[in-house]
N, C-alpha and C positions, 0 to 999 in steps of 0.2 A: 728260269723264266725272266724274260725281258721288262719289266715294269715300264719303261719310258719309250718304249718304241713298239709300232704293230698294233698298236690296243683302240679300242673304239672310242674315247674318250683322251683325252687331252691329258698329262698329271696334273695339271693345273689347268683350270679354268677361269683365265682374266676377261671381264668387261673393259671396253672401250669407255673411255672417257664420255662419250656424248651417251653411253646406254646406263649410265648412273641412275637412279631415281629420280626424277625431279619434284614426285610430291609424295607426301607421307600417305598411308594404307589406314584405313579407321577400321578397324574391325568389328567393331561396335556396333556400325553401319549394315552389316550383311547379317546379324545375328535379330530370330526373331524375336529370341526371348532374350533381352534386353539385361544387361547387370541391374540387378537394385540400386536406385539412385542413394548418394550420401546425404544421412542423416544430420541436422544442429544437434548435436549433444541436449543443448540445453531444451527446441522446441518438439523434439524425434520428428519434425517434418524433414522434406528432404531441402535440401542444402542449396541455397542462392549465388548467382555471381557474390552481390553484397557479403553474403556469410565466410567466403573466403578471400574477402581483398586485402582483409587487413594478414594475411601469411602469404599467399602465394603472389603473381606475377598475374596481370589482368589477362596479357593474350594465352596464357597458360590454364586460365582458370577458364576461358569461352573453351579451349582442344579439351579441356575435361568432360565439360560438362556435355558436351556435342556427342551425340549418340546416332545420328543421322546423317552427318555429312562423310562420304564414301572417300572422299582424298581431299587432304591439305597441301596446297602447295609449299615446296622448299624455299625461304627465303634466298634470294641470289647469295645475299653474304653467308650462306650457313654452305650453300651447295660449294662454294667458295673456297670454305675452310676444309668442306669434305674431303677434296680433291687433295688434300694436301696427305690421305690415306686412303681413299678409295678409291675407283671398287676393290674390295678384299675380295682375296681369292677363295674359290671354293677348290677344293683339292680332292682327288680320290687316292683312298688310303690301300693301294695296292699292294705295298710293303705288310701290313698289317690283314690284310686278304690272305695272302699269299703263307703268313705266319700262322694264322688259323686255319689254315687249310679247308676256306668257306666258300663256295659257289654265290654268297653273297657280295654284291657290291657295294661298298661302304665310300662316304663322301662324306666331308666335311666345311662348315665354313668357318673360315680361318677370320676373329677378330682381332689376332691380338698384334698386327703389325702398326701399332703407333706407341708414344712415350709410354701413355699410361698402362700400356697391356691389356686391352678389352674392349669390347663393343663399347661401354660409358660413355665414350666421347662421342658417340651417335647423339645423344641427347642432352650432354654437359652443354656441349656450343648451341645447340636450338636453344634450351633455356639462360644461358648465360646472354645470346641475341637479345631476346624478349626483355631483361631485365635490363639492358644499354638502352633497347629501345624507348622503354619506359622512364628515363632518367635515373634508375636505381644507383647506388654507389657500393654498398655491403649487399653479401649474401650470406645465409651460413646454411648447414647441410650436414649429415651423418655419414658415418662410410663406415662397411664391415671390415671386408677385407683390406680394404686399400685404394682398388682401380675408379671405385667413385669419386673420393675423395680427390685423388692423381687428377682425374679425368678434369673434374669442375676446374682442380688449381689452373691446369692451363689454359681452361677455357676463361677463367678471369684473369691471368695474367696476359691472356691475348686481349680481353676488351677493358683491362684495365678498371679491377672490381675488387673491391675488398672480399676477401673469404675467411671464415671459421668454421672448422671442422672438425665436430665431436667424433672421433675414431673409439668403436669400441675398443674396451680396454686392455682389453687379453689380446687382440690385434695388434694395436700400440705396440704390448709387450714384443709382441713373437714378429712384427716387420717393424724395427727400427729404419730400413734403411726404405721402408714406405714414406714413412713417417719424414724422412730425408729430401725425397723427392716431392712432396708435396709442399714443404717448406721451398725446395729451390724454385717453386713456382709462382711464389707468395702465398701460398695458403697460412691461416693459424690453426693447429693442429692441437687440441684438447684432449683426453685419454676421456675418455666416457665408463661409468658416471665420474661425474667431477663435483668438486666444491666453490665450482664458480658459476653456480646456478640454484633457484631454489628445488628445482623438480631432482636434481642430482643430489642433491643434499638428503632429500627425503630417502632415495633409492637408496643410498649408501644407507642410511638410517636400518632401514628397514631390511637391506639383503647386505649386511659388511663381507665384505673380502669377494664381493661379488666380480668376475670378470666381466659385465655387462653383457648388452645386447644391442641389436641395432632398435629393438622401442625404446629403450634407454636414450639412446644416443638423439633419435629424433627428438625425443619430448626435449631436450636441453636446448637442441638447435632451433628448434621453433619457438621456446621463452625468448631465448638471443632475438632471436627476428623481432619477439612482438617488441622488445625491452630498447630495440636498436635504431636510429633514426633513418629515414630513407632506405630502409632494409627490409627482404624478404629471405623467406626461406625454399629451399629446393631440393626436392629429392631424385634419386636415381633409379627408381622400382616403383613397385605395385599400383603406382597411380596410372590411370589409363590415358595421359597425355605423353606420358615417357614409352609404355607402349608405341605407342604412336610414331613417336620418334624414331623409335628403334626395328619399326617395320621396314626399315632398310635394309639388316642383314637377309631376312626373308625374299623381297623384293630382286635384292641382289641374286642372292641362291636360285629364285623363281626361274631368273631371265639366264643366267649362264645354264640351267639345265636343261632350260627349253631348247636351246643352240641345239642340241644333241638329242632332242626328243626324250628326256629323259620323264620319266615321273616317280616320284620316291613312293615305296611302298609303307614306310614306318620312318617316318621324322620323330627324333629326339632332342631334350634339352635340359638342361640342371633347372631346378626351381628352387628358389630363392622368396623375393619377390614376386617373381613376375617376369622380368624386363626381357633379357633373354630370349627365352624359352616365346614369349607372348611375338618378338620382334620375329624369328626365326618361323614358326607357325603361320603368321598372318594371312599374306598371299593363298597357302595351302587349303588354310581351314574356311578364307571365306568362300574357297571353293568348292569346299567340301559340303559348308551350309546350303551352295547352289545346289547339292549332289553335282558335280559336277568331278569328283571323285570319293574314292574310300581309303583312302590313307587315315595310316593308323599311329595318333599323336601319342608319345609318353613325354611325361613329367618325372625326373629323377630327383629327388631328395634327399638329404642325408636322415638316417635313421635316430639319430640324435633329435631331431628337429621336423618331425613328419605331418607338415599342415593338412595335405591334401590326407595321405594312408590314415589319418586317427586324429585329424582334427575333426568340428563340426563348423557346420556351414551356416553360421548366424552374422548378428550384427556385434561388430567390436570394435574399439577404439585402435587405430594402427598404431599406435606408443605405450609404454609401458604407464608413464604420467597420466594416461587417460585424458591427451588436452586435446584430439583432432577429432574430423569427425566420424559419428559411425559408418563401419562400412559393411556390405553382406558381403560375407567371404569364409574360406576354407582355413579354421584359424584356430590355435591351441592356445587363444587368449593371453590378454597381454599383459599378462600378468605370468608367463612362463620362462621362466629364466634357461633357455638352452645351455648343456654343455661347452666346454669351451673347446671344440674340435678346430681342427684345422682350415675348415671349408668356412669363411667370417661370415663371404658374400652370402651365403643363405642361411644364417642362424639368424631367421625371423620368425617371430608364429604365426602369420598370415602369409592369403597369397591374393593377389591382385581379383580386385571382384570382377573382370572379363573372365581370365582363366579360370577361378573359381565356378561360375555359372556355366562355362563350356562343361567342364569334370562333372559338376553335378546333372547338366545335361544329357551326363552320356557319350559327348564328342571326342574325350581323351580319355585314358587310364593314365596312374602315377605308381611308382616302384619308390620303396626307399630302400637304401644300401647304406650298409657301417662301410666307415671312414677307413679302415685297412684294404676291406675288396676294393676301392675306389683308388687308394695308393698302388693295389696291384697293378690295377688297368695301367694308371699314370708311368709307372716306370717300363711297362712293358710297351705303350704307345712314343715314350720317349725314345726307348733304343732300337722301333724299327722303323716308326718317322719321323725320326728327328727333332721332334719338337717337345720341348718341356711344357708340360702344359697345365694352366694353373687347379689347386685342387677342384676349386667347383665345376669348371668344365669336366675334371676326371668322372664327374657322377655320370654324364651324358655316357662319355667313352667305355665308361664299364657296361653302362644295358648295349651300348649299339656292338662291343664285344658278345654279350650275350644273346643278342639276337643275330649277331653273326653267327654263333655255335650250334641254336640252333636250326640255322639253314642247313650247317653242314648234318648235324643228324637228320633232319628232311628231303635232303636236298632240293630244298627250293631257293629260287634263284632271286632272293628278294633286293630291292635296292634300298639301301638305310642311307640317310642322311640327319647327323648331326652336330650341332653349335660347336664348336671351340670356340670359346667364349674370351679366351685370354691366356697368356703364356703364366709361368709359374719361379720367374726366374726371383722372386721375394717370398716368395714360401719356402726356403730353404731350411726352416726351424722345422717344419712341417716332415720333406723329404729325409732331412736326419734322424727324427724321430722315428720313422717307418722304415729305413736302412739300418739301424741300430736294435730294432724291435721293442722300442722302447711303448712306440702308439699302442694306443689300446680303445676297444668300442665300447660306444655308451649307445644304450635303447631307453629313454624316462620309461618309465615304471606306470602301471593305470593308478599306481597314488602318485606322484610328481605331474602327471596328466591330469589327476583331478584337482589339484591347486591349480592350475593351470584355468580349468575349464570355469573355477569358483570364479574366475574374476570377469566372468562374459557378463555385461551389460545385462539387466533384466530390459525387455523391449516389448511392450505391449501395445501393437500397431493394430 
């Protein structure tokens, strides 16, 4: 079979330069039932511009807290810098059809053609804008696996910005040459928890030999912020202005599928965060809120770390320190220490309170998967398109294999579209271990789940 020639669809599908996005997609906007606003820790009322100026970014904290305005325009300097990577392609995975021998059509969008490896640079440069704009001079910031971290370094060594970046630890460990690359961008690079903080100090205290977490990691970088002059902190997930941001890749996918009359049947995407998975959806789901279709969203998880499959849907602090504020979301508290699996980017206990209130709405289903079947996907999508791709996306590409399979036992003709989120070529500690069969799965236990849930906020609203 001819994969490149004859076929209805293009291999690749580029936008034109002028068919970019020009404004960001609010999601927020088209949902009746609204996320629960964030709580002051200290008043449980919900949370003011004032409440958050002294951490975040002023035009960052109005994109949060806005739950009604439908599109945000791209600043010119941000569409700017876009261009210097996008439009990313979406690509149909013919090779991988054609290996499963599925009457499904499978389609992906490809983020990871920039330094950093990942969508992150969708919304590194919009928030790294905002803090120029603002006169900022430091930022600091957490990273799991890496590609946040990466993302931010260049977007401050383009606008000329101080950065610190708490990497978790066991991360640190297993991507040195992350760690590399973030430095040649001027990032400072910190192994989280650390003893250059007091919230770190505790953590070690209290969990030693702990490889951390990304609440770990945040609660350090937001002391730094408060401790640090002219300084704010930034993150790259679950908050619903980084959604926002990243309503691009969706946006993008939306307008190259339309060219072809396409409509995806089942959109997928790793969860983590949020970010992703939230970015990639947007477009689809606000239309789906119109009814305007029935596409059917999943969320992939790693089963090590399963917010949505067996967390609960309360209010909790998004750091392990317990210093931000509350949020209602799908969350195994944060007070649970995740294994140290290969997938960094989503070893968090929460999930973003947008997608969270879609799932518990009903709008999406989530699947979690051990970290082997996820390496199986990864090497087999490596050697028949080409592309190494990094573990967290592997999670997407394992369900949209399995919902490839089963078409071929139904034979129906479903179109699947999902993220590749970023390439995989610094997980290589990751790859050896699963070539060597050294990897091995971890499930927490309902007593590791119930320490976990001990530390949820009591909240009597």
């Amino acid at each position: 079979m001819e994969v490149t020639k004859n076929t209805a669809v293009p291999y690749k599908i580029y936008l034109e330069e002028h068919e970019m996005p020009k404004a960001w997609m609010n999601l927020r906007a088209f949902m009746k039932n609204k996320p629960a606003p964030f709580l002051n820790p200290a008043t449980k009322k919900p949370c003011t511009f004032e409440d958050l100026q002294a951490v975040f970014c002023d035009e960052l904290i109005r994109q949060e807290l806005d739950d009604t305005t439908p599109y945000f325009e791209i600043p010119e300097e941000v569409q700017a810098f876009y261009k210097m990577y996008r439009p990313a392609p979406l690509v149909r995975a013919y090779h991988l059809e054609r290996y499963l021998d599925t009457p499904a059509e499978i389609y992906y969008k490809f983020e990871g053609n920039n330094t950093s490896g990942s969508h992150k640079l969708n919304s590194a440069v919009a928030q790294v804008y905002y803090a120029k704009q603002q006169g900022l001079t430091n930022l600091t910031t957490e990273t799991g696996a890496g590609q946040w971290g990466t993302a931010l370094s260049m977007a401050c060594g383009f606008y000329g910005l101080d950065l610190t970046v708490y990497m978790v630890k066991v991360s640190a460990e297993q991507k040195p040459h992350r760690r590399a690359v973030i430095e040649t961008y001027g990032g400072k690079v910190v192994p989280s928890p650390s003893t250059t903080t007091e919230v770190g100090r505790k953590i070690l205290e209290e969990n030693p030999g702990t490889g951390g977490s990304l609440g770990c990691a945040i609660s350090e970088a937001i002391e730094t912020a408060r401790n640090t002059p002219n300084c704010r902190y930034v993150l790259g997930s679950v908050l619903n202005h980084v959604l926002l941001h990243q309503s691009v890749i969706g946006l993008e996918a939306k307008a190259a599928l339309d060219k072809y009359g396409i409509t995806p049947d089942i959109v997928i995407g790793c969860a983590g965060g949020g970010s992703n998975l939230g970015g990639l959806i947007t477009p689809f789901m606000a239309e789906k809120l119109q009814g305007k279709n029935n596409i059917e969203f999943i969320a992939v998880e790693p089963a090590s770390c399963p917010s949505l499959t067996k967390g609960k849907f309360a209010y909790d602090y998004g750091d392990t320190g317990r210093t931000t504020p509350l949020m209602k979301m799908y969350t195994l508290g944060s007070g649970f220490m995740p294994a140290p699996n290969h997938a960094g980017g989503l070893r968090y206990h929460g999930m973003t309170s947008t997608l969270s209130q879609l799932y518990h709405d009903g709008y999406m289903t989530a699947r979690s998967v051990k970290q082997t079947e996820v390496f199986e996907a990864a090497t087999l999508f490596a050697k028949v398109e080409g592309t190494l791709p990094a573990p967290e996306s592997s999670h997407a590409i394992r369900a949209a294999i399995d919902e490839a399979l089963k078409c071929k036992e139904t034979g129906e003709k479903k179109k699947i579209l999902f993220g590749l989120t970023g390439t995989g070529y610094f997980d290589m500690t990751a790859y050896t271990a699963f070539n060597n069969g050294t990897m091995t799965d971890y499930v927490p236990t309902d007593e590791d789940l119930k320490k976990g849930f001990a530390t949820l906020p009591q909240i009597d609203l």
